[in-house]
C-alpha positions in Angstrom: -41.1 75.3 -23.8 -37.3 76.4 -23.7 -34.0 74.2 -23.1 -34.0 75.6 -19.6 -37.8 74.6 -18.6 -37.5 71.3 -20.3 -38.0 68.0 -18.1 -37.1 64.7 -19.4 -38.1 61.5 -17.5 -36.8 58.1 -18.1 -36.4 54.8 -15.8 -35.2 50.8 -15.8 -36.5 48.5 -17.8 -38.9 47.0 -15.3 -40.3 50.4 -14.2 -39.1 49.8 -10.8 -37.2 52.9 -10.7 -38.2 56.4 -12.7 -36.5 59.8 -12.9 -36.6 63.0 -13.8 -33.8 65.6 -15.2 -34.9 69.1 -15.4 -32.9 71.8 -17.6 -30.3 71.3 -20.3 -27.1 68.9 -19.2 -24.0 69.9 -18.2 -22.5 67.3 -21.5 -23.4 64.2 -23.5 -20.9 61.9 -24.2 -19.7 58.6 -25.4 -18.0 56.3 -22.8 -15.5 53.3 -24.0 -13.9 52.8 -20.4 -13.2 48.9 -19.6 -15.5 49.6 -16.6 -18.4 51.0 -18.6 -17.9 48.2 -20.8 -17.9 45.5 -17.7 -20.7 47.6 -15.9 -23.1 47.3 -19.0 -21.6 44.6 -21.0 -22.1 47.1 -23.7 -19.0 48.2 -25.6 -19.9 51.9 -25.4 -22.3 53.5 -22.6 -23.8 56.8 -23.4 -24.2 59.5 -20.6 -25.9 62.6 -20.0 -24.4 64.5 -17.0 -26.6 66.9 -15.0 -25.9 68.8 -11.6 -27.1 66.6 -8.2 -30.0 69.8 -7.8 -31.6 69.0 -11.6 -31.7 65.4 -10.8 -34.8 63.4 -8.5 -35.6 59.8 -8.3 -39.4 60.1 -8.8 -40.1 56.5 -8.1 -38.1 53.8 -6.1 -34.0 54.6 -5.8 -31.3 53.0 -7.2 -29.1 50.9 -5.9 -25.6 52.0 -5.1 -22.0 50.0 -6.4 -18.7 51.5 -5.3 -17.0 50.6 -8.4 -13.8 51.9 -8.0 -12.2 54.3 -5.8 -13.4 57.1 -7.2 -16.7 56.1 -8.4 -20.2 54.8 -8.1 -22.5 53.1 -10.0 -26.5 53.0 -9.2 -28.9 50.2 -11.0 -32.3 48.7 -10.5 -31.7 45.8 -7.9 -35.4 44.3 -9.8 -34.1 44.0 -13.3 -30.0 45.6 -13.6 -30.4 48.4 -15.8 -27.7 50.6 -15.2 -28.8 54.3 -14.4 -26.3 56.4 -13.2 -22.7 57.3 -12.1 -21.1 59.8 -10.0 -17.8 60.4 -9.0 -17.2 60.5 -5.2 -15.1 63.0 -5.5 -17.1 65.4 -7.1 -20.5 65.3 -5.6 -22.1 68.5 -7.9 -22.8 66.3 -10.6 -24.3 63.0 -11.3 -24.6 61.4 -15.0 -27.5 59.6 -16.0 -27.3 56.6 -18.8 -28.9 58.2 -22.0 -30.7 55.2 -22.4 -33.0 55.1 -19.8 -34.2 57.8 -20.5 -37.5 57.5 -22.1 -36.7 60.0 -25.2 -33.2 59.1 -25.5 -33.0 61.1 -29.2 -33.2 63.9 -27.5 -29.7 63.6 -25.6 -27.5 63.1 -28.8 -23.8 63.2 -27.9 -21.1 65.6 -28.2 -17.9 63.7 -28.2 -16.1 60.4 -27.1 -14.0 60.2 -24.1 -11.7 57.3 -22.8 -11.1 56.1 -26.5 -7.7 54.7 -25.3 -10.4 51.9 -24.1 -12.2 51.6 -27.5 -13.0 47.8 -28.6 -11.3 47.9 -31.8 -14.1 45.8 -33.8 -16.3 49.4 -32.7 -16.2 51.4 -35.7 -16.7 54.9 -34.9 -17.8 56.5 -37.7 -19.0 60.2 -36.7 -17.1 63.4 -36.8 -17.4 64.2 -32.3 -14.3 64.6 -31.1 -12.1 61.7 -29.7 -10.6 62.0 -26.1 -7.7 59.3 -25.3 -9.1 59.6 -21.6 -11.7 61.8 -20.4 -13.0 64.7 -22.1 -11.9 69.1 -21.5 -15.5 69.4 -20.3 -15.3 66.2 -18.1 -16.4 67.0 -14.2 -15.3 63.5 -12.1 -13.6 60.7 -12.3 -13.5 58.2 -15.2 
């Protein structure tokens, strides 16, 4: 099965809400904004961004957060995981939290973005490059 036929599935932790992502993503990519870090209370939140078309809640929806301005957040009302985020003002594309997704080692990440953010205790210690704010393949808002 090629990159383009591929169809990867993941969900919450309670298995409230499922999905599917068909097709390669658009990017991969480390987060280290303050509101990633608040949203998950992790101190890095790994996305995989995919056009709105390649994307379909197979089971329950998530619920919606208007984070900021220029964002949303969507999370399983049952248990909190945090699944995706889009930018409001760019509604082509939605990224979906790489660890949800049940074969998360198959969505490794390309580079870092909003490392202006970056807990300092963090080491990074790969070679992806490092984007003060967000990345030259970025689509959205940060």
């Amino acid at each position: 099965m090629g990159e383009a036929a591929t169809v990867r599935e993941g969900g919450c932790l309670c298995g409230a809400v499922r999905f599917q992502a068909s097709g390669p993503p658009h990017k991969v990519n480390y987060c280290h904004c303050r509101m990633c870090q608040k949203a998950s209370g992790a101190p890095v939140v790994t996305w995989a961004t995919y056009a709105r078309g390649q994307v379909t809640f197979t089971l329950g929806c998530p619920t919606i957060y208007q984070s900021s301005a220029q964002a949303q957040r969507g999370f399983c009302s049952v248990c909190g995981t945090p699944l995706l985020w889009h930018g409001v003002g760019d509604p082509n594309w939605i990224d979906l939290t790489v660890g949800a997704f049940d074969e998360p080692d198959a969505l490794p990440p390309e580079e870092h973005i909003w490392t202006q953010s970056r807990i300092r205790w963090l080491a990074v210690a790969d070679s992806l490059p490092q984007h003060s704010k967000r990345g030259p393949r970025s689509t959205g808002y940060a």
